[in-house]
C-alpha positions as CSV (number, residue, x, y, z in Angstrom):
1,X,0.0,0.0,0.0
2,X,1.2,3.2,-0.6
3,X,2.6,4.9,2.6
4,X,1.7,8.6,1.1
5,X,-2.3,7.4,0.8
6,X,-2.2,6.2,4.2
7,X,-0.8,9.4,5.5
8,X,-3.1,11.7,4.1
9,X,-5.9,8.7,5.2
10,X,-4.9,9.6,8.6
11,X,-4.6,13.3,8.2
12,X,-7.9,13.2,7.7
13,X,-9.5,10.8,10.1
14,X,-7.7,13.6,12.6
15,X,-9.2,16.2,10.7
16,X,-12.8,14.9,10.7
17,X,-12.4,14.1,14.4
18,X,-11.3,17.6,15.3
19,X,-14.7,19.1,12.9
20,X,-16.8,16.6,14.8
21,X,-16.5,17.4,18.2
22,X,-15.5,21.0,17.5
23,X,-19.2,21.1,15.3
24,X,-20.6,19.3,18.2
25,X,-21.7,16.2,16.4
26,X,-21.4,13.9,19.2
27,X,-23.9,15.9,21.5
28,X,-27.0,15.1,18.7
29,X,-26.0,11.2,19.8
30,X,-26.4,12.3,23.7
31,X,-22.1,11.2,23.5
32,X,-20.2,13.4,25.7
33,X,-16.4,14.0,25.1
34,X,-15.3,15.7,28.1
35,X,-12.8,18.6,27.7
36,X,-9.5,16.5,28.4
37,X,-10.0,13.9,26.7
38,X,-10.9,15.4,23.3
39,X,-7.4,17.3,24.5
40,X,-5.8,14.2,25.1
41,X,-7.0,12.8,21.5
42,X,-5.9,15.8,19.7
43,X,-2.6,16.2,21.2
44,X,-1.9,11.9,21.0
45,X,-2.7,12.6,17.0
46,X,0.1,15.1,17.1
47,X,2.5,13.3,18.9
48,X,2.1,10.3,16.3
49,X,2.6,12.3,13.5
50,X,5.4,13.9,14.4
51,X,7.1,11.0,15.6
52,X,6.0,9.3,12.0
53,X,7.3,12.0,10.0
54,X,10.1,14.3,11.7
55,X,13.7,12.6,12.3
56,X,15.2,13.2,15.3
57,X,17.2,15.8,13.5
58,X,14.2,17.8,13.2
59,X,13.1,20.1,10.5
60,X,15.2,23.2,9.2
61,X,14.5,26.8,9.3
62,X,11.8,27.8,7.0
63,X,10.8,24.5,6.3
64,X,7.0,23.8,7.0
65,X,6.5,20.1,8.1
66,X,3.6,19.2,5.8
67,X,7.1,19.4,3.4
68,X,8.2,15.9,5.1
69,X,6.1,14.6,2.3
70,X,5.9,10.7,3.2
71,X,6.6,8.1,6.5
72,X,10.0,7.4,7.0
73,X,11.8,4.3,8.8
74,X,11.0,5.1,12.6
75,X,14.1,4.2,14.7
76,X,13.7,2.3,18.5
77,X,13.5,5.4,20.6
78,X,11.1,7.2,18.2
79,X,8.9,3.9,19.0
80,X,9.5,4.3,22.7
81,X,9.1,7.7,23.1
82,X,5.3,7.5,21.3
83,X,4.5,4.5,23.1
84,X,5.2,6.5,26.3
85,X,3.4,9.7,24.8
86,X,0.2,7.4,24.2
87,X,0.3,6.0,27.4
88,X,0.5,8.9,29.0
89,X,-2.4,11.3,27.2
90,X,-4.2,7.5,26.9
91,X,-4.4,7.6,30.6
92,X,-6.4,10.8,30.4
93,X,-9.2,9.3,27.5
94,X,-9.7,5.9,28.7
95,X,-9.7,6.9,32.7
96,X,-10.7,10.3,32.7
97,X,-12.3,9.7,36.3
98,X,-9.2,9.0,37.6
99,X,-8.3,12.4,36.4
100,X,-10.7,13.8,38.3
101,X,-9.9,12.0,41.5
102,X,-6.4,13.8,41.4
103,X,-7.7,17.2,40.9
104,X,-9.9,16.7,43.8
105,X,-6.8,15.0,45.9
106,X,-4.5,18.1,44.5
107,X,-1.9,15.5,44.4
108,X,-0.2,12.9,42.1
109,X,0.1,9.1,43.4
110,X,3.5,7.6,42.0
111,X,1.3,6.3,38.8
112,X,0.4,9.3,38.6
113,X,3.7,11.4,38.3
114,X,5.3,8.8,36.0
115,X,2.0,9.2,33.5
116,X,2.6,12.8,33.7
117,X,6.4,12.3,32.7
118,X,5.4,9.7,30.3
119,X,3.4,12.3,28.4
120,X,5.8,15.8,28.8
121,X,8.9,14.1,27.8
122,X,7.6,13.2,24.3
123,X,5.8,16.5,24.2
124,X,8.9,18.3,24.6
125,X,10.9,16.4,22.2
126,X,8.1,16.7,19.8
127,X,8.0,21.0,20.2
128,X,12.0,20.1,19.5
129,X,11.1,18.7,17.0
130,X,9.2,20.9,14.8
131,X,10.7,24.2,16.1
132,X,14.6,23.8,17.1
133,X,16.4,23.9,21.3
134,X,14.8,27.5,22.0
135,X,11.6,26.5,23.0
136,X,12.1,23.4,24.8
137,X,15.9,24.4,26.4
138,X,13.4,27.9,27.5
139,X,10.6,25.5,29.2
140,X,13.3,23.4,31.0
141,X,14.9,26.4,32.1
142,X,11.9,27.3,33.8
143,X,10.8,24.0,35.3
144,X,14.2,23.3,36.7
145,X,14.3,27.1,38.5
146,X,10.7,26.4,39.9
147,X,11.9,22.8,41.3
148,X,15.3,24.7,42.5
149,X,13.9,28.2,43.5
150,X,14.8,28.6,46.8
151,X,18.2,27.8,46.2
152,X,18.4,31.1,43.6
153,X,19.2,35.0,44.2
154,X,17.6,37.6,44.0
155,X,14.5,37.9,41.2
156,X,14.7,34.3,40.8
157,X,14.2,33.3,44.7
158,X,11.0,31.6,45.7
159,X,9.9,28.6,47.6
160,X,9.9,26.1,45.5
161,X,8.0,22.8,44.9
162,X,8.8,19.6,44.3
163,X,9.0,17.5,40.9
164,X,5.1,16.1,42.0
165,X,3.7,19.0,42.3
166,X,5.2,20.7,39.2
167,X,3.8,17.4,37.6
168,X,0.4,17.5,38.8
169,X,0.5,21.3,37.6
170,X,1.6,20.1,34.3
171,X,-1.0,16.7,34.3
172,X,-4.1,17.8,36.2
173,X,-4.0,21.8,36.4
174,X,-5.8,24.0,34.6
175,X,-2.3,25.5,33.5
176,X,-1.2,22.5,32.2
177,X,-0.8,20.5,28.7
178,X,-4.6,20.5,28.9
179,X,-5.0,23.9,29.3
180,X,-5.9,26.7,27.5
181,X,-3.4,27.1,24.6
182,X,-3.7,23.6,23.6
183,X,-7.7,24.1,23.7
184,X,-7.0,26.7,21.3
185,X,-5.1,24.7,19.3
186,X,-7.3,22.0,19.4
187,X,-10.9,23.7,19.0
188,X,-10.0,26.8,16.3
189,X,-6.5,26.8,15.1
190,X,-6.8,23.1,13.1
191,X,-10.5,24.3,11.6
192,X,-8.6,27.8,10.2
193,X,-5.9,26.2,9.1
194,X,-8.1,23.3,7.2
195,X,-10.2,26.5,6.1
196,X,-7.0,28.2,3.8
197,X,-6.4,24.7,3.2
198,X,-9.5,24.6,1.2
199,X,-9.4,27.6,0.3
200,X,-6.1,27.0,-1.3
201,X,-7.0,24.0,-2.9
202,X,-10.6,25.6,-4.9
203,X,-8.1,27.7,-6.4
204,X,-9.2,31.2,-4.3
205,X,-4.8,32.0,-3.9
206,X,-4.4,32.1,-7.6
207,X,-7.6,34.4,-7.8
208,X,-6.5,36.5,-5.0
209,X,-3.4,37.1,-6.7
210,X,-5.2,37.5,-10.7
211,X,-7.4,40.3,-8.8
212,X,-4.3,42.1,-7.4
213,X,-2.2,42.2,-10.3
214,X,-5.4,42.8,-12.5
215,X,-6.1,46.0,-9.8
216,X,-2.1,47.4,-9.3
217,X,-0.6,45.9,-12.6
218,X,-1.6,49.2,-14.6
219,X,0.8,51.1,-12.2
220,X,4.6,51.4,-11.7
221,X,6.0,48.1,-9.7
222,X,2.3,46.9,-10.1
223,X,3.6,43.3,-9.3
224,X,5.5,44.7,-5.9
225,X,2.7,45.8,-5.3
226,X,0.1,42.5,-6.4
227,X,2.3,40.9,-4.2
228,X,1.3,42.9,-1.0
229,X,-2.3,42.9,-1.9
230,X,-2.6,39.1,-2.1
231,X,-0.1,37.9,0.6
232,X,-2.5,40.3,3.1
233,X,-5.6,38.9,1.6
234,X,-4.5,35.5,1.4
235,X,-2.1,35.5,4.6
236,X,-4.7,36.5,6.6
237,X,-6.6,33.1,6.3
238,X,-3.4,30.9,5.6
239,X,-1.8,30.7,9.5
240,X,1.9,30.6,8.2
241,X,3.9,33.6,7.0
242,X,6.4,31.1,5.8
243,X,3.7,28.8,4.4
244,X,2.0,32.0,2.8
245,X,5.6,33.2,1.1
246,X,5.8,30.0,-0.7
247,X,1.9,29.8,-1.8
248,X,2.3,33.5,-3.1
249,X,6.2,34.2,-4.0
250,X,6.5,31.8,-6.6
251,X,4.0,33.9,-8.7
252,X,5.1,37.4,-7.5
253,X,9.0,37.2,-6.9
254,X,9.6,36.4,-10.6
255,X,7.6,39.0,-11.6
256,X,8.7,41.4,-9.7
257,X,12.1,41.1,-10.8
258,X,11.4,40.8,-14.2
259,X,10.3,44.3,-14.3
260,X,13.9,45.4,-12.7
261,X,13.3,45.0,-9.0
262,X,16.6,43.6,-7.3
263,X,16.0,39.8,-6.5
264,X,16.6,41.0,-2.6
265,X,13.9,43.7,-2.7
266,X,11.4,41.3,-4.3
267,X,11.5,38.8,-1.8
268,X,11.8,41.3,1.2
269,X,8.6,42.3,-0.2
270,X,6.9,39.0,-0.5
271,X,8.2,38.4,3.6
272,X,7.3,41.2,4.6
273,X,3.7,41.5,3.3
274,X,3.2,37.8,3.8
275,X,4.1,38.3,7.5
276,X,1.7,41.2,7.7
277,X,-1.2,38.7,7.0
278,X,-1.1,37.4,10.6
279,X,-2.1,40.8,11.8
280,X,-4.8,41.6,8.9
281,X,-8.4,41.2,10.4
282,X,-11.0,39.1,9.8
283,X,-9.2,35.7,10.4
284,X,-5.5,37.2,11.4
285,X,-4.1,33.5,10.8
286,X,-6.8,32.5,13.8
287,X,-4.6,35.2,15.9
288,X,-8.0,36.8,16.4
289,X,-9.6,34.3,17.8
290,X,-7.0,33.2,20.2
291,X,-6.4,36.6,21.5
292,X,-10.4,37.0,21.9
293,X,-10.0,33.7,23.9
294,X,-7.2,34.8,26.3
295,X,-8.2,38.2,27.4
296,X,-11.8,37.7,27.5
297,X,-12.9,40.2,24.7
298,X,-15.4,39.5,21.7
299,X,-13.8,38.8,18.5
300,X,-15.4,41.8,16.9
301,X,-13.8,44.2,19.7
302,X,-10.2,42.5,18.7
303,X,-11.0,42.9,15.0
304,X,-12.5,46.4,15.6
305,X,-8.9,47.9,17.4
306,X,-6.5,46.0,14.9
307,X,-8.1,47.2,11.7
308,X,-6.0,50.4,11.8
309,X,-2.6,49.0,12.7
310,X,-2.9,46.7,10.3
311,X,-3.6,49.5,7.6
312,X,-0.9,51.3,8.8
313,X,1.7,48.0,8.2
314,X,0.5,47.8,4.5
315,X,0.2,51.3,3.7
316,X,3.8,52.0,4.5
317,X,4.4,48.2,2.7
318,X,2.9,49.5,-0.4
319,X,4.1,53.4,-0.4
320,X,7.6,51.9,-0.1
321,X,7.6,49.7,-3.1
322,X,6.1,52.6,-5.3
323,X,8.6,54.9,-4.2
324,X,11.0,52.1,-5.0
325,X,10.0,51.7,-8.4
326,X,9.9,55.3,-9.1
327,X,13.6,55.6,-7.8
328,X,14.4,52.8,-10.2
329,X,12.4,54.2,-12.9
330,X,10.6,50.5,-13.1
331,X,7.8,50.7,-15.2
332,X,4.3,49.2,-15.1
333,X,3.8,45.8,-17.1
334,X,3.0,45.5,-20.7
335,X,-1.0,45.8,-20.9
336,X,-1.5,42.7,-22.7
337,X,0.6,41.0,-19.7
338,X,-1.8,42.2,-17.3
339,X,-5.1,40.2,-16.0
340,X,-8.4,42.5,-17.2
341,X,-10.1,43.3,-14.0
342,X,-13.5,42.0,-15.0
343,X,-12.8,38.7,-16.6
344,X,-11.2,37.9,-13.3
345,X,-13.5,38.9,-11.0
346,X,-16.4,37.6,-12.5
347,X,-13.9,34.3,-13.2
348,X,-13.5,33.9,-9.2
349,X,-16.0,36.5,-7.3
350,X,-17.4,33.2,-5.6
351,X,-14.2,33.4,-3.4
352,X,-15.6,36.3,-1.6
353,X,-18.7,34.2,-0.5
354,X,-16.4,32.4,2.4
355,X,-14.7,35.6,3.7
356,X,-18.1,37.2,3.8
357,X,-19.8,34.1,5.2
358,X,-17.1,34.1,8.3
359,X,-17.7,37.7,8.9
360,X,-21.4,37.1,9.3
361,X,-21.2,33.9,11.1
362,X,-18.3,35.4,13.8
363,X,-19.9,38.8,14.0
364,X,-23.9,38.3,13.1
365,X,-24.6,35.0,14.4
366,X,-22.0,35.5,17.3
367,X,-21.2,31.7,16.7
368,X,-17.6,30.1,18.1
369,X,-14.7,30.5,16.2
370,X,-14.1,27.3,15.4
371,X,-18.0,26.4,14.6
372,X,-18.1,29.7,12.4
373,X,-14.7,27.9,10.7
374,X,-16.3,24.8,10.5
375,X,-19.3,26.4,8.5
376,X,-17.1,28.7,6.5
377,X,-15.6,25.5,5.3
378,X,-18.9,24.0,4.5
379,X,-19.4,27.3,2.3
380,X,-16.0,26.6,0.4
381,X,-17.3,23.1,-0.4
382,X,-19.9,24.4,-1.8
383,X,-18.6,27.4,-3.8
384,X,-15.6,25.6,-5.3
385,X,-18.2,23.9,-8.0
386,X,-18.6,27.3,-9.3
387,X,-15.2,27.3,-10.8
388,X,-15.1,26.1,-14.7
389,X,-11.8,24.5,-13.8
390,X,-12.5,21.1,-12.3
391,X,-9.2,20.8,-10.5
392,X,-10.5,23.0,-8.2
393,X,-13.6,21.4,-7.3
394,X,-13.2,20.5,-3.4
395,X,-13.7,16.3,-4.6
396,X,-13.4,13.7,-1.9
397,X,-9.6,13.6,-2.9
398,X,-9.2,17.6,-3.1
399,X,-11.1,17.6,0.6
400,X,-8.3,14.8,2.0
401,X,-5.5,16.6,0.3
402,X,-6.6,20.0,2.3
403,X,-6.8,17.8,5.4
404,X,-3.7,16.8,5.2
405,X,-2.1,19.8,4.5
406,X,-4.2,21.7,7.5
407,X,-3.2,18.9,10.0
408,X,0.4,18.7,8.6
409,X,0.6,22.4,9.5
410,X,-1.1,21.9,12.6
411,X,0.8,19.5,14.4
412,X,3.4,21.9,14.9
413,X,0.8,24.8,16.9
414,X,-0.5,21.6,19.1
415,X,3.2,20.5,20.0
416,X,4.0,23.6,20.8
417,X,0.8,24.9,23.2
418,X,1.4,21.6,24.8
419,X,4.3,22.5,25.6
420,X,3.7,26.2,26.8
421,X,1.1,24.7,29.1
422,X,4.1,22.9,30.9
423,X,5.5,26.2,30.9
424,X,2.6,28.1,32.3
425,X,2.1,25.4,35.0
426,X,5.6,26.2,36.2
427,X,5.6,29.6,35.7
428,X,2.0,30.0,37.9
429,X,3.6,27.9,40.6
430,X,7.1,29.8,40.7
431,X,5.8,33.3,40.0
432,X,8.4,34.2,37.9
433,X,5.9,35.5,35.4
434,X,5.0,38.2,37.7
435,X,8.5,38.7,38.9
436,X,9.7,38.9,35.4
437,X,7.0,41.3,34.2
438,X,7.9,43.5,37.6
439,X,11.7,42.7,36.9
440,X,11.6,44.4,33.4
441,X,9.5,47.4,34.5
442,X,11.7,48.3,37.3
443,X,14.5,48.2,35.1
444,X,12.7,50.8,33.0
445,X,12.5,52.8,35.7
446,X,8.4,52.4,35.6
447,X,9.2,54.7,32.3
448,X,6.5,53.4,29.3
449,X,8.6,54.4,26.6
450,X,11.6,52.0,27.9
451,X,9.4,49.2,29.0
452,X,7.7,48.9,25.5
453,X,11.1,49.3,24.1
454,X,12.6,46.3,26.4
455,X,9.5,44.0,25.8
456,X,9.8,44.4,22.3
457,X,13.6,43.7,22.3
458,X,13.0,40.2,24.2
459,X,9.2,39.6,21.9
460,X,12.0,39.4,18.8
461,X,14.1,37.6,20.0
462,X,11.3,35.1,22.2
463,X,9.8,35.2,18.4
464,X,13.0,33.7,16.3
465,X,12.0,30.4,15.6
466,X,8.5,30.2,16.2
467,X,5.1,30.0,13.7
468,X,2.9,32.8,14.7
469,X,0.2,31.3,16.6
470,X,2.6,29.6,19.2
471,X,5.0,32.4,19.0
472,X,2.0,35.1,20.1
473,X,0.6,32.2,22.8
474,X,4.3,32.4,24.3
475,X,4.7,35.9,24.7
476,X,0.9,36.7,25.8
477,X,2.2,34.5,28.9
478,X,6.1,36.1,29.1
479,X,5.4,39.5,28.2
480,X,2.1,41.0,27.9
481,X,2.0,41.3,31.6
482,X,4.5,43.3,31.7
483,X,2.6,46.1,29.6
484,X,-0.4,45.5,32.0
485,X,1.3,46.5,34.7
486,X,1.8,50.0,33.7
487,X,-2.3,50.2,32.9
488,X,-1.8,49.7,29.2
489,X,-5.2,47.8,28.1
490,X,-4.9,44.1,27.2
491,X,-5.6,44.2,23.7
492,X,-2.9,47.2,23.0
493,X,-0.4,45.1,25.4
494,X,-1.2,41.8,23.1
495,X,-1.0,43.4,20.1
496,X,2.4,45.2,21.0
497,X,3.8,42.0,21.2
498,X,2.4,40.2,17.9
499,X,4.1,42.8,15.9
500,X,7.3,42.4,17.3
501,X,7.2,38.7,17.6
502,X,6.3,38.3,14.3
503,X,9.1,40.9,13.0
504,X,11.2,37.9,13.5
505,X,10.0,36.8,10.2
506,X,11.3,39.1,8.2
507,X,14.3,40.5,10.6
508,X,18.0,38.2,10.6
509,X,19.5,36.1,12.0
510,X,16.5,33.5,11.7
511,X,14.0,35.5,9.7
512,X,12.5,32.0,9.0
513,X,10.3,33.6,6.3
514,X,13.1,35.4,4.5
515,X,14.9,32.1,4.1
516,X,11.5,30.6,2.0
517,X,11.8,33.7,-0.5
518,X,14.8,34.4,-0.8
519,X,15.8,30.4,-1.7
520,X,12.8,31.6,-4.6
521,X,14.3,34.8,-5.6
522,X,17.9,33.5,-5.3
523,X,19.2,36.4,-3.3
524,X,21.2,36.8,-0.2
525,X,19.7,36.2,3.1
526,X,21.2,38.7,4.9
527,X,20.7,41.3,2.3
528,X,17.2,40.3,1.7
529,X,16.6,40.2,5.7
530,X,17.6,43.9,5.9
531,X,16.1,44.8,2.9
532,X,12.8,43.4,4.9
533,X,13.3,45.0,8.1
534,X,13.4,48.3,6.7
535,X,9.9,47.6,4.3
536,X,8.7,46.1,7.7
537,X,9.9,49.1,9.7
538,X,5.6,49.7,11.1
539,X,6.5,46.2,13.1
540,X,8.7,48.1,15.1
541,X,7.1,51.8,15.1
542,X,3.4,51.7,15.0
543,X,2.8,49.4,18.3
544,X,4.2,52.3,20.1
545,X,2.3,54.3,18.1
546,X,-1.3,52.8,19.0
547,X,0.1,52.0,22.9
548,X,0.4,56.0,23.1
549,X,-2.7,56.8,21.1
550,X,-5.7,54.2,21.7
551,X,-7.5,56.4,18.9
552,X,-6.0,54.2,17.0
553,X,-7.1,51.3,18.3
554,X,-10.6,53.1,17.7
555,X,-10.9,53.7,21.5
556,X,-12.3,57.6,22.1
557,X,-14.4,60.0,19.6
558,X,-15.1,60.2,15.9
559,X,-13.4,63.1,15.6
560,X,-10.3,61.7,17.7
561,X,-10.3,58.4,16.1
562,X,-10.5,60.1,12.4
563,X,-7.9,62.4,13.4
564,X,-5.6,59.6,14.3
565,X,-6.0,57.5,11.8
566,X,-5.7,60.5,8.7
567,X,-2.1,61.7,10.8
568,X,-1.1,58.2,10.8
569,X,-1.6,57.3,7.5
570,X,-0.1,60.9,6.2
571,X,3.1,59.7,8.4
572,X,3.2,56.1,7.6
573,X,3.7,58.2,3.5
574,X,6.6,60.2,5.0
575,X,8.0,57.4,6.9
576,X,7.8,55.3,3.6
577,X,9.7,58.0,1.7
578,X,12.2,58.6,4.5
579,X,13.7,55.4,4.3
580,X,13.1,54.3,0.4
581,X,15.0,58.0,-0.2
582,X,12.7,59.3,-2.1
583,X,9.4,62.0,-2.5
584,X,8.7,63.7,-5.6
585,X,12.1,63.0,-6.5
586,X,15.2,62.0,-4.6
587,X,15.8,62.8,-1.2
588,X,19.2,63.7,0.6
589,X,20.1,62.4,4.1
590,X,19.3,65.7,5.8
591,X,15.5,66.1,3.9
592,X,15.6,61.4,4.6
593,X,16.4,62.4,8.6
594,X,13.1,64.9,8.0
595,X,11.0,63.0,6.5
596,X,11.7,60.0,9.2
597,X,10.9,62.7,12.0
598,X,8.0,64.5,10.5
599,X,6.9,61.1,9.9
600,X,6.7,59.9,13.5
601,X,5.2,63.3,15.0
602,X,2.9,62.8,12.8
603,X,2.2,59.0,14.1
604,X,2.0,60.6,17.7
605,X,-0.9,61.5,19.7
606,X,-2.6,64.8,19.8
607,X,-2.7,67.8,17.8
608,X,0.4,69.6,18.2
609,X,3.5,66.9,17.8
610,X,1.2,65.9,14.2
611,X,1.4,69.7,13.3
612,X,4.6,70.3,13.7
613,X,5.8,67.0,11.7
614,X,3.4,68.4,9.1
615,X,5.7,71.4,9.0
616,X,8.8,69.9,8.9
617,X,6.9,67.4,5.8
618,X,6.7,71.0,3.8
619,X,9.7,72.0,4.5
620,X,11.9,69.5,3.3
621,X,9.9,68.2,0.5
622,X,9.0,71.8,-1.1
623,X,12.4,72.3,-3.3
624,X,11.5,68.4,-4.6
625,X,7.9,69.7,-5.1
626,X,8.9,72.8,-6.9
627,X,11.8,71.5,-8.6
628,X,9.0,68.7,-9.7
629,X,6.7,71.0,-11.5
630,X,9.5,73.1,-12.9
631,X,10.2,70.0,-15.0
632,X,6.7,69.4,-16.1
């Protein structure tokens, strides 16, 4: 039998049995799953396919697993350490009373506390696994200074507890593997991912990216800026900036640098705008939803306050690369080489049915997440037969093929919220969350401005090596308090981190989604990676931007909020032409150092500091402006 069939045959078994109980099927059969044991299941379907597919070697940076492609020969230990994995998350579906019993004892029994190991060793190797040493080495860290806290200094000193009562923590608590993260994981991140799965599969990434040449291609570096437009659309719903790069760069890095863009700049641009999917409302690669989850907030409030931001990160995206192409005097495409806008859109419009569907199921119906998923996908089934192209009609075989590229791409989020619930546990029971929150804001002085810039110093680096949804899950835990602390609202603190964490994408040394395009474009990592951080410069500016001004974040007036988002988006321009060098012609360092400034003020709250970047905007730009018309 072919090993590849039988893969994607239990890709999908996983995949249905996630969209039952996450649909509620078994309920309509009076069959109750309790919470931990669908837990238990998901994370044991993990745990085998990762030990099935990933080599103890692991997986390299900017490699996605569902890349693995096939079962390999499965050494001894692999067998032994999913045998113990198994037994231990088996435990908790075929005697979840016995579960219970502990959590009323508030102990572990000696079966107990090897079950628990059983299960965390093989969840920890597995998080090794899929994401490298920095994740697991940083949960170790943390278990061994909560078993050994009162024999540390200073910060780290504490009471203490034992390796049974870290393990009943990590087994039994609420903080645990079982715990939230790995809910998320379990109830919406798997249906999203399935959902750009299908999505991808009925053809709607190739339409995305027809509409957005068919809408910029008239214009100068109109595939720089296709590019942008359909890795935000499309990255939004696809859950992986590095998965996203690939699905969209092979289409729009060539392109791009067949018109004359340098092969570093085209796949900074493709990173970059790929990585700004994950903070793009509706879906925000199921960020939303988890961030909903975590700080108690309706989905619609979290969409509501990152709208915005988000439009910030693109406009200064897009501004760059037409300043860019004007600088390199690139010219638009050939006509004939450009889609016509209505032939496309009536050729795909269907694709818009889903997107709308989600919005009305999440924000109308007030539905789940990962039921409103689960009936998106439904929607997709049934939209894909509008396509004249039969390869994209979601068939039993086109449905199993999207399975098993949404599971292969989830295993790696449920190995690694497992594995943040052992570091949660340990982290509850030490304290060292709040001790490192209070740590890094008395080093700051209590100063905001020094804080932010300190979390978002260690939200990089925490962020190297990580997909987004586990690497925002880590630093909601790590860092987000921190912000709290000093009265900045949840959602601002949470977002602040997001875009730092996932400027790790784009920013070297690991810049995991940098390594996908530029191995497309053929360019230089390093290169490309700087080229990237200075397209993706809003990761790094705008948080403080909306942390300082919650207008926007569309918290205060219509007339504050309009006010903040026009000064914004007039500095995002400025800060666009400040670093591309360029504004109605080119730019020298002193009128560059202007622009930057101007830009900023602008970005900043009130009424004044915008004003007076305004001013400084006319100043430096007026002998370009004048000099322009002259010429014409």
């Amino acid at each position: 039998m072919n090993r590849n069939k039988v893969l994607v045959g239990l890709t999908s078994v996983i995949a249905i049995y996630h969209f039952l109980v996450v649909g509620q099927i078994p309920t309509w059969f009076r069959i109750f799953v309790p919470h931990e044991v669908h837990l238990a299941v998901s994370i044991s379907s993990a745990i085998i396919l990762i030990y099935l597919l990933l080599p103890a070697g692991g997986k390299k940076h900017g490699e996605d697993t569902e890349a693995e492609g096939r079962f390999r020969k499965v050494p001894w230990y692999d067998w032994l350490l999913l045998a113990s994995g198994l037994t231990g998350a088996g435990f908790v579906i075929f005697f979840h009373e016995s579960i219970l019993d502990y959590g009323e004892y508030g102990y572990l029994d000696t079966k107990g506390i090897i079950l628990a190991g059983m299960l965390a060793i093989p969840v920890l190797e597995a998080v090794r696994r899929t994401t490298g040493w920095a994740l697991p080495i940083i949960i170790v860290l943390m278990v061994l200074l909560t078993i050994f806290q009162k024999f540390l200094p200073g910060l780290l000193y504490g009471r203490g507890y034992p390796l049974d009562r870290l393990l009943y923590s990590t087994y039994v608590g609420n903080a645990g593997i079982f715990g939230l993260p790995l809910g998320i994981a379990a109830n919406i991140v798997i249906v999203f991912l399935i959902f750009g799965a299908l999505m991808d599969r009925a053809g709607a990434s190739r339409w995305f990216m027809d509409m957005a040449l068919a809408l910029t291609g008239w214009s100068r570096g109109g595939p720089a800026k296709a590019a942008v437009v359909a890795s935000a659309m499309f990255g939004s719903i696809s859950g992986s900036p590095s998965g996203n790069s690939a699905t969209t760069g092979v289409f729009t890095i060539p392109m791009m640098k067949k018109i004359g863009y340098t092969p570093a700049f085209a796949a900074a641009v493709e990173a970059v705008a790929s990585t700004g999917g994950m903070i793009l409302p509706p879906v925000m690669g199921a960020i939303a939803f988890i961030m909903a989850e975590w700080i108690e907030v309706s989905y619609s409030t979290i969409v509501i306050a990152a709208a915005a931001p988000a439009g910030l990160y693109f406009l200064i995206v897009f501004v760059s690369v037409h300043l860019q192409a004007h600088r390199d005097g690139i010219e638009a495409l050939p006509r004939e080489e450009i889609p016509k806008f209505w032939p496309v859109f009536i050729g795909g419009w269907y694709y818009l049915i889903p997107m709308a569907a989600l919005v009305y199921f999440l924000l109308v119906k007030s539905f789940p997440p990962g039921m409103s998923g689960i009936f998106t996908c439904g929607v997709v089934f049934i939209v894909s037969f509008f396509s004249k192209n039969r390869d994209h009609w979601l068939t039993p075989l086109n449905i199993m093929r999207a399975f098993d590229e949404g599971t292969r791409r989830w295993i790696t989020v449920a190995s690694i919220t497992a594995a943040v619930g052992i570091m949660i546990g340990a982290l509850e029971l030490s304290g060292v969350g709040i001790k490192v929150s209070r740590f890094i804001v008395d080093l700051a002085g209590g100063d905001l401005t020094l804080t932010l810039l300190f979390v978002g110093i260690v939200s990089l680096i925490v962020g190297m090596g990580l997909d987004a949804t586990p690497a925002y899950v880590t630093l909601a835990t790590l860092m987000a308090p921190a912000l709290v602390r000093l009265d900045v609202p949840d959602i601002a603190a949470h977002l602040f981190v997001i875009y730092w964490g996932l400027a790790s994408f784009f920013t070297p040394p690991t810049c995991i989604a940098v390594f996908v395009t530029a191995s497309i474009a053929n360019s230089k990592v390093w290169a490309t990676g700087w080229e990237g951080v200075r397209l993706g410069i809003a990761a790094f500016l705008i948080p403080f931007a909306f942390v300082y001004n919650p207008a926007l974040l569309m918290r205060g007036t219509l007339p504050e909020i309009v006010m903040a988002v026009v000064t914004a988006a007039l500095g995002a321009t400025l800060l666009a032409g400040g670093i591309r060098g360029y504004m109605f012609g080119l730019v020298n360092i002193v009128q560059r150092l202007v622009l930057f400034a101007g830009g900023l003020l602008l970005i900043a709250p009130g009424i004044m500091l915008p004003l007076v970047g305004l001013g400084m905007a006319v100043v430096a730009l007026l002998p370009n402006f004048l000099k322009m018309r002259t010429a014409h």
